[in-house]
C-alpha positions as CSV (number, residue, x, y, z in Angstrom):
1,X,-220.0,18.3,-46.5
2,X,-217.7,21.5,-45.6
3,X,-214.9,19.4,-44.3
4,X,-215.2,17.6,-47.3
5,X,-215.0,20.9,-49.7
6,X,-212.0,22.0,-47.9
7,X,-210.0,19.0,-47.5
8,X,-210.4,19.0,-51.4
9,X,-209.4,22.5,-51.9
10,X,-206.6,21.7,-49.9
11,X,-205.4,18.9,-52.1
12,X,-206.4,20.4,-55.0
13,X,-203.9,23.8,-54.4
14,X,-201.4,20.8,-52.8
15,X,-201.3,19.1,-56.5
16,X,-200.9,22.2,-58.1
17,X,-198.2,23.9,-56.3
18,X,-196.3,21.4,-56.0
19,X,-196.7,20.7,-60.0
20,X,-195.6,24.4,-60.1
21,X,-192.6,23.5,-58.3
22,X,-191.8,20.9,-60.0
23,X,-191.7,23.2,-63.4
24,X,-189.6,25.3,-62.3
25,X,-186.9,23.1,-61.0
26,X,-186.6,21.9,-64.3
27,X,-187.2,25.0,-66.3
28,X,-184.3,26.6,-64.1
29,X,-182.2,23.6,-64.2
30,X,-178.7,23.7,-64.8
31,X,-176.0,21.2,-63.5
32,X,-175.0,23.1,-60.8
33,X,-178.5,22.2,-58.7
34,X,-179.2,18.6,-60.6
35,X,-179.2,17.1,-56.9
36,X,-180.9,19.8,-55.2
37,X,-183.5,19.5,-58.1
38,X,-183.9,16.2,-57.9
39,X,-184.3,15.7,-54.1
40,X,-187.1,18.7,-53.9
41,X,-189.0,16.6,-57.0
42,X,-189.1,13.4,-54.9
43,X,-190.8,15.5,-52.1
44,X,-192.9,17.4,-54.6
45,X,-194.2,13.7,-56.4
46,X,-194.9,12.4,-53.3
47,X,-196.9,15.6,-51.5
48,X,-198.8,15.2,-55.7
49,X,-199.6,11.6,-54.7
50,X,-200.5,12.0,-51.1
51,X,-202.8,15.1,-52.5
52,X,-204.3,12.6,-54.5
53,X,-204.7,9.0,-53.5
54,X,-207.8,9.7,-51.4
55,X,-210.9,8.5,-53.3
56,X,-214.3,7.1,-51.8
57,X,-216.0,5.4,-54.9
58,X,-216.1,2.0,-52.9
59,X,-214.8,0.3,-49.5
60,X,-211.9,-0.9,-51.1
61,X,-210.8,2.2,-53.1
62,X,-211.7,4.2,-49.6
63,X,-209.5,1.8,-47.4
64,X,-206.5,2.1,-49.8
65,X,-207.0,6.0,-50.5
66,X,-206.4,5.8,-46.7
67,X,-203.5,3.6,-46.4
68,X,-201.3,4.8,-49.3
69,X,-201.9,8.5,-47.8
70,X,-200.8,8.1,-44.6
71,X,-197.3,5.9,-46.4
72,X,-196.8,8.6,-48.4
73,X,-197.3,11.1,-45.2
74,X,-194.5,9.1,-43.3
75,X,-192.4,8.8,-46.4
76,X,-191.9,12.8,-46.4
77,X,-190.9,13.1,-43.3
78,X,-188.1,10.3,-43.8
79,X,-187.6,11.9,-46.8
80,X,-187.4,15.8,-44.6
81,X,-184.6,14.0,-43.3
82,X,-182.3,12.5,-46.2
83,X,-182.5,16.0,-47.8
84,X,-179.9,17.7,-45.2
85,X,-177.7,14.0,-45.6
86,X,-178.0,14.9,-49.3
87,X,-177.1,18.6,-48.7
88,X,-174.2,17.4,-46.4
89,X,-172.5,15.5,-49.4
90,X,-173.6,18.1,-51.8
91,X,-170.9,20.3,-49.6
92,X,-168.6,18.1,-48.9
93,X,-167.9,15.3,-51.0
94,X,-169.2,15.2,-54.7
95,X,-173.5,15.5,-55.6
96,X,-174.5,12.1,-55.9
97,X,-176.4,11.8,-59.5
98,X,-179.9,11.6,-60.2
99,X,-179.8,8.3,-60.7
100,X,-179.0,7.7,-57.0
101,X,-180.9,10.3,-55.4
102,X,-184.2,9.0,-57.3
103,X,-183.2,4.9,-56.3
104,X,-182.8,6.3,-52.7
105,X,-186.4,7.6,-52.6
106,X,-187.7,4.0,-54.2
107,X,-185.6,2.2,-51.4
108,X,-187.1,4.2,-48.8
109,X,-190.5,4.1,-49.7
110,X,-190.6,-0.1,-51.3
111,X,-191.1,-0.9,-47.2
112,X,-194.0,1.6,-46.6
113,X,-195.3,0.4,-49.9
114,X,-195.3,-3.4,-49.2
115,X,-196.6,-2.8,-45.7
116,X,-199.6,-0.7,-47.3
117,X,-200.5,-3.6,-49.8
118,X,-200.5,-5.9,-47.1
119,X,-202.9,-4.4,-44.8
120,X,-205.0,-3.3,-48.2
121,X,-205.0,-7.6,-48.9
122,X,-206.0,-8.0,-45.7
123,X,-209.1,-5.3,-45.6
124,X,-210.4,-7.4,-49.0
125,X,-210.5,-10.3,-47.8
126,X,-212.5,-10.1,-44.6
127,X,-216.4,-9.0,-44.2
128,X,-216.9,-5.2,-44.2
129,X,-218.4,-3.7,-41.3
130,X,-220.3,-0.3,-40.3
131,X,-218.9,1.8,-36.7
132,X,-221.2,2.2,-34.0
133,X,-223.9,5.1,-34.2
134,X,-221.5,6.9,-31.8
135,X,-218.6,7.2,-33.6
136,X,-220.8,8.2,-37.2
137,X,-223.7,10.2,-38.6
138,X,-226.2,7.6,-40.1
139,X,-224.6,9.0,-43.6
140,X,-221.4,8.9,-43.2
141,X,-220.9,4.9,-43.5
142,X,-217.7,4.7,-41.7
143,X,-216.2,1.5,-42.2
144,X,-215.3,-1.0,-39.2
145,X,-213.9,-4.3,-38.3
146,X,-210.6,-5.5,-36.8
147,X,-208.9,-4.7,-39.7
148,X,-209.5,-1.3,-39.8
149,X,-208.9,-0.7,-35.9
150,X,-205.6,-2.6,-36.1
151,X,-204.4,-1.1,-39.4
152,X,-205.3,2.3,-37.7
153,X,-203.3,2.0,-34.2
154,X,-200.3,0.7,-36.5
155,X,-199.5,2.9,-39.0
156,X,-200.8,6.3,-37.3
157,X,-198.7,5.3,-34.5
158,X,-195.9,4.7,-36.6
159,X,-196.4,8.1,-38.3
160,X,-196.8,9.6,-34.9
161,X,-193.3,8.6,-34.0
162,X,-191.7,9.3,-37.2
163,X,-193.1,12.9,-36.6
164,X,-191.7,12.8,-32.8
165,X,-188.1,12.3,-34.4
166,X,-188.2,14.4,-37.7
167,X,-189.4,17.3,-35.6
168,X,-186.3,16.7,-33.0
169,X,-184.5,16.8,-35.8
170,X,-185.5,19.6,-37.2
171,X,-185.0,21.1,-33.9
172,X,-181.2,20.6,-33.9
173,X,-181.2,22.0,-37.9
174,X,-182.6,25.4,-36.6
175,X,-180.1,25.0,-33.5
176,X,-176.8,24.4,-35.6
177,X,-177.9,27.1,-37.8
178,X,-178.6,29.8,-35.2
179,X,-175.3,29.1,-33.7
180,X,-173.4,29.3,-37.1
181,X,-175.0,32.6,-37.3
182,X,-174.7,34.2,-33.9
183,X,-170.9,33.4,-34.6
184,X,-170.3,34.6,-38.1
185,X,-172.5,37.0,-38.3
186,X,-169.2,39.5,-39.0
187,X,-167.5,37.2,-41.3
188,X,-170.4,36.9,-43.8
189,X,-170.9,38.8,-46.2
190,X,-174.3,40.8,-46.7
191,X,-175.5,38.1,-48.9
192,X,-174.8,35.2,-47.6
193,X,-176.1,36.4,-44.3
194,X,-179.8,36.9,-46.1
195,X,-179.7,33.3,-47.7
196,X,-178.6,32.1,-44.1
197,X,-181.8,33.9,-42.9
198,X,-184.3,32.6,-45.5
199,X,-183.2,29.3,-44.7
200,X,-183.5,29.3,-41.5
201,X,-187.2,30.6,-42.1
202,X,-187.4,28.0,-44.5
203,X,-186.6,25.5,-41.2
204,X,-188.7,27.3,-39.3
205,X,-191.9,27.1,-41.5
206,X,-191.3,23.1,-42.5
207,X,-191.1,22.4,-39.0
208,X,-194.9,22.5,-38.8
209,X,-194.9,19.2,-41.0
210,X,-194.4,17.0,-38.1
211,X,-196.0,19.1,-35.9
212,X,-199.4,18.8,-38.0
213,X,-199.0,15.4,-38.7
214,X,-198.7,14.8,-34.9
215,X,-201.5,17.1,-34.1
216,X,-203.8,14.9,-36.3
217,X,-202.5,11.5,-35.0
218,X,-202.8,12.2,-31.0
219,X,-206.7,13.7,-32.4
220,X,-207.0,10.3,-33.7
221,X,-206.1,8.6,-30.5
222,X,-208.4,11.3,-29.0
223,X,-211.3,10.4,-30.9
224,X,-210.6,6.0,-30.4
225,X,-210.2,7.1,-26.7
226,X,-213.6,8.7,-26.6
227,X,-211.5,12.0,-25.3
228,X,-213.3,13.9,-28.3
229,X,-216.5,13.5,-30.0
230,X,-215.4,11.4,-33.2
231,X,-218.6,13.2,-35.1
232,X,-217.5,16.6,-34.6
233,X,-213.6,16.5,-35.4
234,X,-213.5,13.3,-37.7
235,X,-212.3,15.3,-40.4
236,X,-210.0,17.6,-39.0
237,X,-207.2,14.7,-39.0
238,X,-207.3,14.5,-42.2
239,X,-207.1,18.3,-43.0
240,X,-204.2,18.4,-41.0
241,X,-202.5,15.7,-42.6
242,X,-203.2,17.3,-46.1
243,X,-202.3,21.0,-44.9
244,X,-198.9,19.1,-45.0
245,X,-198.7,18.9,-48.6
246,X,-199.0,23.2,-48.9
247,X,-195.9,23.7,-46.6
248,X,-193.0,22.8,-48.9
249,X,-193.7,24.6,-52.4
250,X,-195.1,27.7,-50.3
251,X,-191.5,27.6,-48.1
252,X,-189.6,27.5,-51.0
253,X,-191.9,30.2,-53.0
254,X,-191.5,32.4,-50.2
255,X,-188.2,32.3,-49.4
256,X,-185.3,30.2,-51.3
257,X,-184.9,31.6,-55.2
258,X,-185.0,27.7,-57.5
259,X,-181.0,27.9,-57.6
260,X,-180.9,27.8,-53.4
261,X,-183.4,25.4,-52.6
262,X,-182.6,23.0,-50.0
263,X,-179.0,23.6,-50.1
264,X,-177.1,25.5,-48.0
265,X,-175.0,26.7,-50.7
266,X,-174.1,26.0,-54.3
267,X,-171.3,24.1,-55.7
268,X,-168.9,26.3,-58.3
269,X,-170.7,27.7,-61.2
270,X,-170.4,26.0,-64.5
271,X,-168.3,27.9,-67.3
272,X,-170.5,30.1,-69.6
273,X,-172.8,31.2,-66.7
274,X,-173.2,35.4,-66.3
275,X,-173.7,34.7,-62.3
276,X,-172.0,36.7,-59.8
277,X,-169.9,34.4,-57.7
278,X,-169.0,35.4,-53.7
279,X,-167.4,33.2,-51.3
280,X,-169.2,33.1,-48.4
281,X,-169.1,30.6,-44.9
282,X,-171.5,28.0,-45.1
283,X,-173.3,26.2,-42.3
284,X,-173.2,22.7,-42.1
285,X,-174.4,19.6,-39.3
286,X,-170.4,19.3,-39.0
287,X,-169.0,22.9,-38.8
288,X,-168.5,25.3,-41.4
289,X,-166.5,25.2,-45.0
290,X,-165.7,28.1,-47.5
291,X,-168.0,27.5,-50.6
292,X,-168.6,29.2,-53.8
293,X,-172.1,30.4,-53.9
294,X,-173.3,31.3,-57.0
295,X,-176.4,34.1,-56.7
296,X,-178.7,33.8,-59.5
297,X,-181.6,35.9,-60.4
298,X,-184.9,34.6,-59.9
């Protein structure tokens, strides 16, 4: 029953900071971040959705709650990933629209979606089962069968290795920016070293989304292996994997100001706007361009 509480105050302050989020993006929007906007309310929806998907009122409800979580899970961290490829062209080419940004996230997710539905068909139409007594209290009615052992192995160990990658990834973000830094440190100017700082403490702290979701899926394994006893830490997979959805709003609460989030700088300010503007060297996967920052007040 405790695990239970918190993994619902954990989803609960998920859905709502990431709603906050989501308000501010577009009470703060402008058409200088459109794109920026955009991509961080993809991630926002879907941390809302993986928050909330997980409902026990039946079998059927509780084996779907399950599957479309952990598709959503594995979505963000491809979607982790198309943010700096959207930064990148945010830089150097022209922002791609809305429109584009929001069809990107559909495309990307449509596979994880069918793949969900599929399994989900398959748990409905074959005869419910109960675990063993050694893998579950005699109240917790843990469901069983091939289908849920199968279903399991396949898409926790495809989250597992999407985590593997995203976090390499990430690794090689923090490593591109450190070097920018340790290089330009005397070129920048005062400001644009501090926004280079909060995001790479923004890296820093969304790192731990692959590293939680990998935590919870080698427990998994853990548990199936017998390596763990399943009654004592068969919730903590789950509160890791929800833990998840807390990490974004709070990184970019903490440290990026609305008109910096997820970019690495901000395309010329539109006419009208009372910003100061500074041109500052930005870091990028590729090297480093001259951009016009504009520095808003939060």
């Amino acid at each position: 029953m405790r695990y239970f509480i918190l993994q619902s105050t954990i989803s609960f302050l998920g859905v709502v900071l990431n709603i906050i989020l989501i308000f501010i993006l577009f009470v703060k929007r402008n058409k200088i971040i459109t794109c920026c906007s955009a991509v961080i309310s993809v991630k926002a929806v879907m941390d809302i959705l993986a928050a909330g998907t997980r409902s026990c009122t039946s079998h059927i409800s509780c084996f779907s709650g399950h599957i479309l979580f952990i598709s959503f899970l594995q979505h963000n961290l491809i979607w982790l990933v198309l943010s700096y490829f959207f930064r990148y062209c945010i830089l150097h080419r022209v922002a791609p629209p809305t429109q584009k940004v929001i069809f990107v996230a559909v495309a990307c997710y449509l596979p994880n979606l069918i793949h969900s539905i599929i399994w989900i068909n398959m748990f409905a139409e074959n005869k419910i089962s109960r675990a063993p007594k050694i893998f579950s209290k005699p109240s917790d009615q843990v469901m069983a069968g091939w289908v849920v052992e199968k279903s399991s192995w396949v898409i926790l160990t495809l989250l597992g290795i999407s985590s593997v990658l995203v976090f390499a990834f990430y690794l090689m973000v923090r490593y591109s920016l450190v070097v920018f830094l340790r290089k330009n440190t005397a070129r920048l100017s005062k400001n644009a070293f501090v926004f280079h700082r909060k995001l790479l403490k923004t890296v820093h702290l969304q790192s731990f989304i692959p590293i939680l979701v990998l935590t919870g899926t080698l427990l998994f394994f853990a548990m199936h292996f017998t390596m763990l006893n399943p009654i004592h830490v068969q919730y903590l997979p789950s509160i890791l994997f929800t833990l998840t959805t807390l990490i974004s709003p709070i990184s970019y609460f903490i440290f990026l100001p609305p008109q910096w989030n997820f970019c690495f700088g901000v395309p010329k300010r539109s006419k009208g706007k009372n910003n100061a503007v500074e041109n500052s060297m930005t870091a990028t996967n590729n090297g480093i361009r001259n951009v016009s920052c504009a520095i808003s007040v939060f």
